[in-house]
C-alpha positions as CSV (number, residue, x, y, z in Angstrom):
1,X,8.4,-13.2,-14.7
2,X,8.9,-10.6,-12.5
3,X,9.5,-11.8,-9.3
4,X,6.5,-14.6,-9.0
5,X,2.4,-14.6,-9.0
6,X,2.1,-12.6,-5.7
7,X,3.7,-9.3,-8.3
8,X,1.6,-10.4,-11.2
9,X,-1.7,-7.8,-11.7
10,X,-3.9,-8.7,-15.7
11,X,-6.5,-6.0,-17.0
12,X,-9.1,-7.3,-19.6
13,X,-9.5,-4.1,-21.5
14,X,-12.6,-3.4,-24.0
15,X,-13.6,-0.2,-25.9
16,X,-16.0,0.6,-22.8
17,X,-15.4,-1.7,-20.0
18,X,-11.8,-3.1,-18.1
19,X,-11.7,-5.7,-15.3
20,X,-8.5,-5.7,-13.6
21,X,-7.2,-8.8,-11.0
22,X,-4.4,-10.3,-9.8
23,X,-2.9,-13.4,-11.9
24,X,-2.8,-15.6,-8.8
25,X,-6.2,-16.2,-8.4
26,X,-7.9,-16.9,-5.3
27,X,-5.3,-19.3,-3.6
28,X,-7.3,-21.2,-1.6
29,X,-5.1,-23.4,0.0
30,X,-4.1,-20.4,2.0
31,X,-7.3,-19.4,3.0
32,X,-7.2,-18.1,6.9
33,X,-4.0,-18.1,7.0
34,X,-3.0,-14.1,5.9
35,X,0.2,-14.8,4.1
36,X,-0.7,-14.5,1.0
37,X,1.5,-11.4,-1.3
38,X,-1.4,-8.8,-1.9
39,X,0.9,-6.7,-3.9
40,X,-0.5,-8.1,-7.2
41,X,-4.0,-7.0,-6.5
42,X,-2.6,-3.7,-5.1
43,X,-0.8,-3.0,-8.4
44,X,-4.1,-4.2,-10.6
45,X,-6.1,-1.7,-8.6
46,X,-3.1,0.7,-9.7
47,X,-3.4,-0.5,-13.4
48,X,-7.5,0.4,-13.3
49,X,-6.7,3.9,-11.3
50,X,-4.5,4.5,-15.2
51,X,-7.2,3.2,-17.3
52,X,-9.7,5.8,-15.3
53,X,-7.5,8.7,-15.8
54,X,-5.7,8.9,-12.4
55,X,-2.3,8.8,-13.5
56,X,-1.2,10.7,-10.2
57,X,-2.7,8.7,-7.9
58,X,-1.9,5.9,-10.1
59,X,1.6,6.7,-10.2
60,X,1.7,7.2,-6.2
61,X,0.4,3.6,-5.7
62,X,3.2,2.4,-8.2
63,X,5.8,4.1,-5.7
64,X,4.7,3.2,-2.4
65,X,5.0,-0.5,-3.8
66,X,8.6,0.2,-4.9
67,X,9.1,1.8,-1.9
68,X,8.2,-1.1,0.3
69,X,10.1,-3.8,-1.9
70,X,13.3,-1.7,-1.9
71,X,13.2,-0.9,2.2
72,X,13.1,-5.1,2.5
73,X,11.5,-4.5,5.5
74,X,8.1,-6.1,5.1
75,X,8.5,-9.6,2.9
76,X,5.3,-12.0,2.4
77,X,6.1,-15.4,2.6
78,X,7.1,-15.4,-1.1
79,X,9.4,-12.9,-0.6
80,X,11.1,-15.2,2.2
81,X,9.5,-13.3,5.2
82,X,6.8,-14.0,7.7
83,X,4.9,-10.3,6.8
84,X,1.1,-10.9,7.2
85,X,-0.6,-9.3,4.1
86,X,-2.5,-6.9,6.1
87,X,0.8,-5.8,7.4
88,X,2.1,-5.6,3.9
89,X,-1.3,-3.7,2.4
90,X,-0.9,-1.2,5.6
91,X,2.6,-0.4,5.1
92,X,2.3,0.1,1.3
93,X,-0.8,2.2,2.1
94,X,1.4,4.4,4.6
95,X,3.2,5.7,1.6
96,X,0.4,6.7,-0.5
């Protein structure tokens, strides 16, 4: 495990086609509420960009999401913070 569902991203890989998601599913019970950890469906998207042949931008998507973990500054409730995920999608998006 590496650090809960909210950091787990899955790619279903064929000889032609990939679909790429986060492992948490769709946590309903959260619905409305915009707490839930959207760095798993960040780093999915960052797992497709490879399997497309972006490694570069790939690669920058990887680091901004380090970069925002490491700072400590913006933590989803998972994390043991009160960041909205907007607020958590905007400030890893600031580093790309």
């Amino acid at each position: 495990m590496v650090g809960g569902l909210g950091f787990g991203c899955s790619g279903n890989i064929g000889k032609k086609l990939a679909v790429f998601e986060p492992t948490h599913g769709s946590a309903p019970k959260y619905f409305g509420q915009y707490k839930v950890n959207p760095i798993a469906t960040i780093l999915a998207a960052k797992m497709m960009l490879e399997w497309l042949g972006e490694a570069e931008l790939a690669v920058k998507v990887e680091s901004a999401v380090a970069r925002v973990i490491e700072e400590g500054k913006f933590k989803t409730y998972d994390m043991g913070g009160d960041t909205k995920t907007l607020e958590m999608a905007e400030a890893i998006a600031a580093y790309i």
